[in-house]
N, C-alpha and C positions, 0 to 999 in steps of 0.2 A: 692616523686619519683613516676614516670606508672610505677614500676615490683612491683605492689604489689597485691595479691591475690585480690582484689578487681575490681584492673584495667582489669587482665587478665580473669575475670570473665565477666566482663560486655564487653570485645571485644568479649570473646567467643560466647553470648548473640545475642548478635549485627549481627555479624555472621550468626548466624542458622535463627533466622528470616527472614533474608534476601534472605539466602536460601530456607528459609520456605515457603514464599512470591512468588518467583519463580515458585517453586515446583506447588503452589496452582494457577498458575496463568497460567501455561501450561495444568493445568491437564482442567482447566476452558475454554482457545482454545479449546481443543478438546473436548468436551463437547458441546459447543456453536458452534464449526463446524458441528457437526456429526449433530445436532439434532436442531439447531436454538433457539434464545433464546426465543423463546413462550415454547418449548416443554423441555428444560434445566430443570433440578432439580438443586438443592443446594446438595440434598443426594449425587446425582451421581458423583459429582464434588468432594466433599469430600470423597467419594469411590476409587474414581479414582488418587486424588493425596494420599491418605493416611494418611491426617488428619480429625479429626471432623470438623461436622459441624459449632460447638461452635467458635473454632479456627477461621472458615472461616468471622463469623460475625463479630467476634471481630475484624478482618482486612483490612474488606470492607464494614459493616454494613448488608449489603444486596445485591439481586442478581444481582441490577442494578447495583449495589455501584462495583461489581466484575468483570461486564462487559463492564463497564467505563475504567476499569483498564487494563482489557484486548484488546480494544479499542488502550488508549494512548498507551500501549506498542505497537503495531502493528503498528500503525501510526508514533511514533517517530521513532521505526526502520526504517521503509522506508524512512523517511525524510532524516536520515543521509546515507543511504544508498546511495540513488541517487543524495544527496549534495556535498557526495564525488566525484561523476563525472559531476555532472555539475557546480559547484560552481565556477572555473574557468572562465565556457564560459560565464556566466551571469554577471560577472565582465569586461568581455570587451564592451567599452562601444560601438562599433561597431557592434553588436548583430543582433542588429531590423537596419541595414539601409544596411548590407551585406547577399544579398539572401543566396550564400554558407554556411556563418558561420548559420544562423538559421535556415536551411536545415538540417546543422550536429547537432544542439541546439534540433532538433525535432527528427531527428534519435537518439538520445543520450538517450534520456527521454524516447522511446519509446520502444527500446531495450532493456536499463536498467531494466527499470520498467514490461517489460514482464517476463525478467528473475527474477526478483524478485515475482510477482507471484506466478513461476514455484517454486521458492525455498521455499514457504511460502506456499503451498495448505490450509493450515487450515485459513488464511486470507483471501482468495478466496472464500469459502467454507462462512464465515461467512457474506462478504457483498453480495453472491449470495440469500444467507435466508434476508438479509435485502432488497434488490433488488425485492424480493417475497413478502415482508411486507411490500412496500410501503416506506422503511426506518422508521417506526414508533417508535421503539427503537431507534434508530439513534440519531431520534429527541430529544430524552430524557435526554439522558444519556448528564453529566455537562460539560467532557471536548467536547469540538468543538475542531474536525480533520479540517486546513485548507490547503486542497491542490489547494485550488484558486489564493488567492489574490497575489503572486505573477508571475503565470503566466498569470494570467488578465493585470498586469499593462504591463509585458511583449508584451502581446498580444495589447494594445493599442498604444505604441510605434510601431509597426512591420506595423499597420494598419495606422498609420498617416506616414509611410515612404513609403509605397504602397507596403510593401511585402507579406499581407494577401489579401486574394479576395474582392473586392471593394464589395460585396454585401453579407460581411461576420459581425456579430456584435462581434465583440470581446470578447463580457462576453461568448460567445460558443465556444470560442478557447479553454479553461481546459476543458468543457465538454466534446468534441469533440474530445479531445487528450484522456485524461484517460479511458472515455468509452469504446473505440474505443480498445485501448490499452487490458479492463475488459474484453470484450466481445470476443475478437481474443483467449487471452489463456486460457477463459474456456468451450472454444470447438474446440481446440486445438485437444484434444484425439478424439474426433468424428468426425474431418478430418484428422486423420492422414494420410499422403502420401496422401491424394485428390489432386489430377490431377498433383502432380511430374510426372509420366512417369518414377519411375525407384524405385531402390530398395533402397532408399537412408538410411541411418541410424537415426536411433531417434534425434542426435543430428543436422546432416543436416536438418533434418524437422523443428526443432526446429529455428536454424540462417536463412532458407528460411522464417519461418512463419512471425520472426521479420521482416526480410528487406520486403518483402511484405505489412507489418501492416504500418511501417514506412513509406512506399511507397504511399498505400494509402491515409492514414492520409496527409502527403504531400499535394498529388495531391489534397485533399479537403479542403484545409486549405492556400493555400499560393496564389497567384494571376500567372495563367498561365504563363503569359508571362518569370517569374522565374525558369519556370520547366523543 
């Protein structure tokens, strides 16, 4: 039978490391935001979530092994975050050959993913230190983040249907989308209300900066005559 002192021992088990896991893997964001991972301790990170460091080894081996982890976790979030709102439009197989629908396909993405940003500062924070480092860690660390290959192929279709810029190469379609996207809201705060003309609220500044960034991105991305 599972009710036995033994089963409800090793759920309980099961449990708390997992929590534990967590614990040490938030306290390692912030850590790795505040200070980038050249300048990151192990000590401070175990200070910070409340376990030894011993703990820490035993569950990532090491500092890369911890920011690998903190890495996939940031990157899978996002993925399902913005899979939930686009995972639809990507399934219509009309996508790449209807200017409007890959107009909204690109406002979607870029919206989304601003706001997600805003909601995630410590991911911001940590590819801005990688951004500063050449991505040298990046390079290292085992799992590969891919937030290309499916807006490449995307991006290949749209341009053999002529709705990208005839003198655009497509492998610079994800760069040019995400960048673009990286760069708007983390200077976002050091334009705030820049050239609105009124007294509008943080969160108006906010849905203006998107539909502007969206706007952009657009107009450098898709072939005029669509705009």
């Amino acid at each position: 039978m599972n009710d036995t002192p033994g089963s409800n021992t090793r759920s309980k088990k099961t449990y708390d490391a997992a929590k534990t896991k967590e614990t040490i893997l938030d306290a390692a964001e912030l850590i790795f935001a505040e200070q980038g991972y050249s300048a990151a301790r192990v000590d401070a990170i175990a200070k910070a979530s409340g376990y030894n460091k011993s703990l820490i080894y035993q569950y990532y081996q090491d500092k890369i092994g911890l920011y690998t982890e903190v890495v996939k976790r940031a990157d899978q979030l996002g993925d399902r975050v913005l899979g939930e709102v686009i995972g639809q439009l990507q399934m219509d197989e009309s996508l790449t050959t209807d200017a409007t629908k890959f107009k909204r396909y690109i406002t979607t993405i870029v919206k989304h993913s601003y706001q997600f940003m805003l909601d995630h500062p410590r991911f911001m924070k940590i590819f801005a230190w990688e951004a500063a480092e050449e991505w040298k860690t990046w390079n290292q660390i085992t799992y590969r983040p891919d937030d290309i290959s499916l807006f490449l192929e995307i991006a290949k279709k749209a341009k053999q249907n002529g709705l990208l810029r005839s003198d655009l190469d497509p492998t610079f379609f994800p760069l040019f989308l995400l960048n673009n996207v990286f760069f708007a809201t983390l200077t976002l705060s050091r334009f705030k209300s820049f050239g609105s003309g009124t007294d509008s609220s943080a969160e108006q500044d906010i849905e203006l900066a998107k539909e502007q960034t969206a706007s952009f991105i657009i107009c450098g991305l898709m072939n005029p005559s669509y705009l």
